[in-house]
Phi, psi and omega in degrees: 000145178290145183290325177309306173321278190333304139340290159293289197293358172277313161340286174332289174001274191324289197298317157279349172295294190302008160262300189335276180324323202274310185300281219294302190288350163312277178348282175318325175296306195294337180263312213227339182255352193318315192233025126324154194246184176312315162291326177283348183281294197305287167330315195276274163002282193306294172327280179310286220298308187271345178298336173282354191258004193275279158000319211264347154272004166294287205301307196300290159345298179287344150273017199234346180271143161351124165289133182323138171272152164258144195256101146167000000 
């Protein structure tokens, strides 16, 4: 695959993981956090805030590798 492709399409990538994630984990604060206090708020945040980025070095790793040689 071409590196320019893999690029857009890691691009894409990214950009629907970090709305996907930013919605579902809102969605999840709101639904389960409401009458919770300020620290389970601050924790929850911080855990989702940092959790995405595990998905999102996968995507960047896989646009950043060498495209394969071809043998023949």
């Amino acid at each position: 695959m071409p590196v320019r492709l893999k690029k857009l399409i890691g691009t894409f990538l990214l950009v629907a993981l970090v709305s996907i994630y930013a919605l579902v984990a809102t969605i999840v604060a709101v639904a389960h956090l409401g009458q919770s206090s300020g620290w389970v708020h601050l924790a929850y945040f911080l855990f989702t805030g940092i959790l995405w980025v595990l998905p999102a070095m996968w995507i960047i790793w896989w646009m950043e590798k060498p495209p394969r040689e071809k043998n023949g």
